[in-house]
Residue, then its C-alpha position, 0 to 999 in steps of 0.5 A: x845127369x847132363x845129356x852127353x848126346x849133344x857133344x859126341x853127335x857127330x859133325x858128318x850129320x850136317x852132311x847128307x851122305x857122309x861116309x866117314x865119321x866126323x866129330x866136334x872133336x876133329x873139327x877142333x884138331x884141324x881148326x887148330x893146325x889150321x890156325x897154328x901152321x896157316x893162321x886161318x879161323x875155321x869155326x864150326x859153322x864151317x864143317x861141312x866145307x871141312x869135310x868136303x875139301x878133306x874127304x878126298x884126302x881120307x879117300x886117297x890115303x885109305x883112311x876110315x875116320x877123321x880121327x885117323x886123319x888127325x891122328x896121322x897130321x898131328x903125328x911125326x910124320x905128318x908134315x907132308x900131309x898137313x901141307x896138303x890139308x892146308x892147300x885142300x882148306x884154303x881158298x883159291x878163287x881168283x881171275x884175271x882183272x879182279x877188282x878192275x878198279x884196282x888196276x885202273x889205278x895202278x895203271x894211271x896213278x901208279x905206274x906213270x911215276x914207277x915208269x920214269x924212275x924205271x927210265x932213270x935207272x931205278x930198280x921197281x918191285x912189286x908184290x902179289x901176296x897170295x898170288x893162288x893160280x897167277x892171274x893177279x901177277x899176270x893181270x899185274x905185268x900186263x898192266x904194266x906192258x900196256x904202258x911200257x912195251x918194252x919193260x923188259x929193258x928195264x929192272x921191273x920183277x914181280x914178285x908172286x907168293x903164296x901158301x901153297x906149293x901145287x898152286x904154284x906149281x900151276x902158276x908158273x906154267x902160265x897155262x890158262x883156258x879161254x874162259x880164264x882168260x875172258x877178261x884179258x882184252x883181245x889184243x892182250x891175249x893175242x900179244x902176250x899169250x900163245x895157243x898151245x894148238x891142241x885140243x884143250x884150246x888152252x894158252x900160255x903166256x909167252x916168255x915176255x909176258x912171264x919174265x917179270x914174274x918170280x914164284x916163290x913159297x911163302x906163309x903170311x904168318x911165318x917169316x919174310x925174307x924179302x928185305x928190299x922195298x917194294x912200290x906195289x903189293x896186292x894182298x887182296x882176300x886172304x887177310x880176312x880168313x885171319x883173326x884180327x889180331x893176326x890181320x893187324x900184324x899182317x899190315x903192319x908188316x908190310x909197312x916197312x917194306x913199302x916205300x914213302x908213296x908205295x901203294x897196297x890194294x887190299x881186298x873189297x871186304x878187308x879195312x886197314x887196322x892197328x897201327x898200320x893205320x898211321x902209315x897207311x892212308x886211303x887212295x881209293x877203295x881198298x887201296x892205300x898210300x904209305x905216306x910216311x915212309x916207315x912204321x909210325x910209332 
């Protein structure tokens, strides 16, 4: 008789500690909602992050297993909590000027250009994809107020989405503390971000700053209702949590709507593929030219 030890061990003993039961067979349940509602790979080797990121949820909800915690996402009910189990798994690392060659380039190879079409009437978009708590859009309008102070007369927005509602939430306070705003160089700081005078020794970013800027919902594997074009889309290390079937549809939806010369940076680990790769030519590291216009075919 096959020794049945092995697979009802429970995951939890990979965790020192563990207070709730965790199984091979939760560890399957979450990886598909996470696969089916966020498009996200989480393999087993991942269990122990599983269950640290969702513990807090168990606590919260009074719960005694994560089998009651599937139990209760997989449920009619459940919708409200998967969202919550989606924001507890995805990753939200990010900072002002990540990957500062990225912005060196979208401010001496792009902008000048976006720039004089903006002066002749022009309307300009751009995109953060997976924008988490804002500093990749604000970096973003930063970068383009170096340049043009006075972007504020002209038809420039920025569009910022992303998967999770609570990031945004955040996001669009533009509230950040002195060690976030460590990258931004002083005179930025000084002239687009305000202290708010309290203990906290926090800032905000100032209206001009934050009028570019539109926060909406959005998952990468749903539906897009963007129609327009847009010259600029950041869409950097999210991509890679996907499979590479789902990284390849990915790319290939942004093309259509990019313009002939628009322009994506993509993150440092992550590569173009599929058929995308017709339309989407490098112009540096992790950052490429649509030089068609349109899907190749």
């Amino acid at each position: 008789m096959a020794d049945s030890t092995v697979e009802s061990r429970p995951v939890s003993r990979l965790v020192e500690n563990s207070e709730f039961v965790f199984t091979s067979k939760d560890m399957s349940k979450i990886s598909e909602i996470m696969m089916s509602e966020a498009g996200i790979v989480l393999p087993e080797s991942k269990a122990s992050l599983v269950y640290s990121r969702l513990v807090k949820r168990l606590r919260h909800l009074k719960l005694f297993s994560f089998s009651e915690y599937c139990e209760l996402v997989e449920g009619a009910n459940g919708k409200a909590e998967r969202q919550e189990l989606i924001a507890a798994l995805t990753t939200n690392v990010t900072r002002f000027f990540r990957e500062p060659h990225h912005f060196e380039h979208l401010r001496t190879k792009v902008l000048p250009d976006l720039i004089h079409r903006a002066k002749a009437g022009q309307k300009i978009r751009m995109w953060s994809a997976a924008c988490s708590f804002g500093p990749e859009p604000y970096s973003m309008a930063l970068t383009l107020l170096q340049e043009l102070p006075d972007a504020g007369q002209y038809d420039i927005r920025i569009l910022a989405t992303d998967i999770d509602p609570n990031v945004l939430a955040t996001a669009s306070e533009g509230v950040f503390d002195e060690a976030q705003l460590a990258p931004v160089p002083e005179a930025l700081r000084r002239k687009w971000f305000k202290p708010l005078g309290d203990a906290s020794k926090k800032w905000q970013a100032k209206r001009e700053l934050q009028q570019f800027i539109s926060f909406r919902q959005l998952n990468l594997i749903g539906n897009w209702p963007m129609t327009g074009k847009f010259q600029v889309i950041f869409c950097r290390n999210v991509v890679i949590y996907f499979d590479n079937t789902t990284q390849e549809k990915i790319w290939s939806r942004f093309v259509p709507l990019m313009d002939k010369d628009s322009v994506l940076y993509i993150g440092h680990s992550e590569r173009i593929s599929g058929i995308a790769d017709r339309s989407l030519k490098s112009d540096g590291i992790t950052i490429y030219r649509n030089v068609t216009g349109k899907m190749s075919g």
